[in-house]
C-alpha positions, 0 to 999 in steps of 0.5 A: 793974400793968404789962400784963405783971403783968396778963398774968402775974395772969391765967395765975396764976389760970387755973393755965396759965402756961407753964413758963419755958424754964429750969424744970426739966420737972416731973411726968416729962414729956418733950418729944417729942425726949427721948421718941425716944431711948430708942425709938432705944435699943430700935432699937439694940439690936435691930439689934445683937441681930439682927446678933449673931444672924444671925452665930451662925447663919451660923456655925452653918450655916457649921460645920454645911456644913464637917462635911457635905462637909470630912471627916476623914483625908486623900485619897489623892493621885498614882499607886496603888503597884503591886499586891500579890500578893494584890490582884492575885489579887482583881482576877482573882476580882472580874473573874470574878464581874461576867463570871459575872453580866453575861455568864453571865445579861445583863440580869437584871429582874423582866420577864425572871423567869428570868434574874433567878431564875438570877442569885439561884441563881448567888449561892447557889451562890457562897456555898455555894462558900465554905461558907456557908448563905445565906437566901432573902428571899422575897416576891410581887410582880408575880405572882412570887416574887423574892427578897433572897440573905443570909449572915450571922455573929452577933456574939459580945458584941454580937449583936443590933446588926447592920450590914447591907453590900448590893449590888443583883443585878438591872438595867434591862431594856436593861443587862448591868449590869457596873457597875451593879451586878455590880460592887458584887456581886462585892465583896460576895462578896469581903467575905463570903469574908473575914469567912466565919469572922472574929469580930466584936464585932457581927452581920455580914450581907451582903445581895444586893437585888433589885428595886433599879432602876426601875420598883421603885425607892421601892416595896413590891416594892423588894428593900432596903425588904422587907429593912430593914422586915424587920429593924424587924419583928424588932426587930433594931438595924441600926447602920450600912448600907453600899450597894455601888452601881457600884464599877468605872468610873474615869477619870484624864482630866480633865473626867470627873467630871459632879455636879450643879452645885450641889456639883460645886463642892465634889469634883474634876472628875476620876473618879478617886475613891471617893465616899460619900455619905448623908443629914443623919441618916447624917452621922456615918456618912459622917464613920466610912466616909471616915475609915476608908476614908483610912486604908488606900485607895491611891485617892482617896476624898471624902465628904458628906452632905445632904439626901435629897432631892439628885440622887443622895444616896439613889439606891440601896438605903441609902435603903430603910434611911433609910425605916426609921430605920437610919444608912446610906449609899452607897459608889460611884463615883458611878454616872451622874455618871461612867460614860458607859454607866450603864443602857445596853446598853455596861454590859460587863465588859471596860470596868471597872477591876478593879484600882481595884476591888481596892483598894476591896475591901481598904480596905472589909475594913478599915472593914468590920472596924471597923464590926463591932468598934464 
């Protein structure tokens, strides 16, 4: 026997010779190698299935984006047509309405009862003018009673969905609040006028807010809040909620438009358009209004939704609505982010575009219409 015989006999009785390079690998052992390809086949799949992912949710937020600023119908583009008749005949009504309010009565607050009492009595004047009953929403705060003025037409199939159109009558204590926010009442009568004897498959009400700006901004004693816990309180389905916050300043110069900067990016630079805006929930609502409003507006009209908590999206009297579950949003010309005497003492009349004003009433007629026809 050979050493190698030898060494070969002893490995047999041990039982630990060492398989020979060519021998098949027995009892499902693996070498180390061969253990790592199936862990960089899991790896593999798990990245690509990551990646896979990320691309469908980035799709998803992607579509998610597109549907919240790219709206429906198209803008309108160039130079509004000479008015109408009638439009013209608008233009001089809403005039006289926002000077009755912020050269009549001026600043009109909560420290300044009288005023705002007067201002609440002018409006039901109004109303009855037209031969309305208007009711009178009041409540305590502060020591006094102040009140929401509301007219409305119960719907003759579908009564008890309700959609709620409303503007604020009050103001900050230093402003004769022509724009902010006369003008949005104004149009507001001009709305109630309309419908004041038009049927509509829906309840249609028209509601003036007080206590809207700050310090009862997001407070029990803030007008629109008293209202839409109102309307839970009575079981009623409020469908949609428009606000009617600063319809009357309007620029064609160009830089005139100020958003915030991180959606200044997505809307023009120029001040020449309606906007309407809501929150995530209201998306749908948003997406109707501008759809509608570009039907019929000969001025230029964009829209979006997001979150509530962006500048701006619920700075009126639609997020006392959100707070009570309700869809609504604001109709405006955007307010601060272009009116250079927003809350300021230059709030005047004289300084308004009543004919862009007009053309936004007769395009609200049209979508109003059909909010209420559902």
């Amino acid at each position: 026997m050979t050493a190698g015989d030898d060494a070969r006999a002893r490995d047999d009785d041990t039982g630990s010779a060492a398989p020979r390079a060519d021998a098949p690998r027995g009892d499902g052992l693996a070498s180390s190698g061969d253990a790592a390809a199936p862990r960089r086949s899991r790896r593999r799949g798990r990245l690509a299935f990551a990646a896979v992912t990320l691309v469908a949710v980035g799709l998803a937020a992607w579509g998610s984006w597109r549907s919240r600023v790219v709206m429906p119908g198209v803008s309108h583009e160039g130079p509004r047509p000479a008015p109408t008749v009638e439009e013209i005949s608008l233009a001089e009504r809403l005039e006289r309405d926002v000077r009755a309010l912020a050269e009549g009565v001026g600043p009109r607050h909560l420290g300044d009862f009288p005023r705002l009492a007067q201002a609440a009595e002018w409006l039901v004047g109004r109303l009855e003018e037209q031969g309305r009953e208007p009711h009178r929403e009041l409540f305590a705060w502060e020591g006094e009673r102040p009140e929401n003025v509301w007219v409305e037409r119960r719907g003759t199939t579908r009564p008890a969905e309700v959609v709620v159109i409303g503007a604020h009558y009050d103001t900050v204590e230093y402003s004769a609040g022509a724009n902010d926010d006369a003008s949005g009442c104004a149009a507001l009568l001009a709305l109630a006028e309309t419908f004041r004897e038009e049927d509509t498959a829906r309840t249609l009400r028209f509601v003036w807010f007080v206590n809207r700006e700050p310090p009862y901004y997001k407070t029990d004693g803030m007008g629109s809040l008293v209202h839409a816990r109102g309307c839970v309180e009575r079981g009623e389905d409020v469908v949609a909620m428009l606000s009617l916050d600063c319809l009357g300043y309007w620029s064609d110069a160009p830089d005139s438009q100020h958003l915030p900067d991180i959606i200044a990016p997505l809307y023009p630079d120029t001040g020449d358009f309606l906007a309407v805006a809501g929150d995530l929930s209201s998306g749908d609502l948003v997406r109707e209004v501008v759809a509608s409003l570009r039907e019929t507006a000969v001025v230029p009209v964009e829209g979006g939704s997001g979150p509530g908590m962006l500048p701006g999206v619920g700075w009126s009297d639609h997020w006392a609505f959100w707070e009570c579950g309700f869809p609504a949003v604001v109709v405006s010309d955007t307010g601060l982010y272009r009116d250079p005497q927003y809350h300021r003492w230059g709030d005047r009349a004289g300084r308004l575009d009543y004919d862009a004003m007009a053309r936004v009433v007769a395009a609200l007629e049209e979508t109003v219409r059909a909010l209420a026809d559902g």
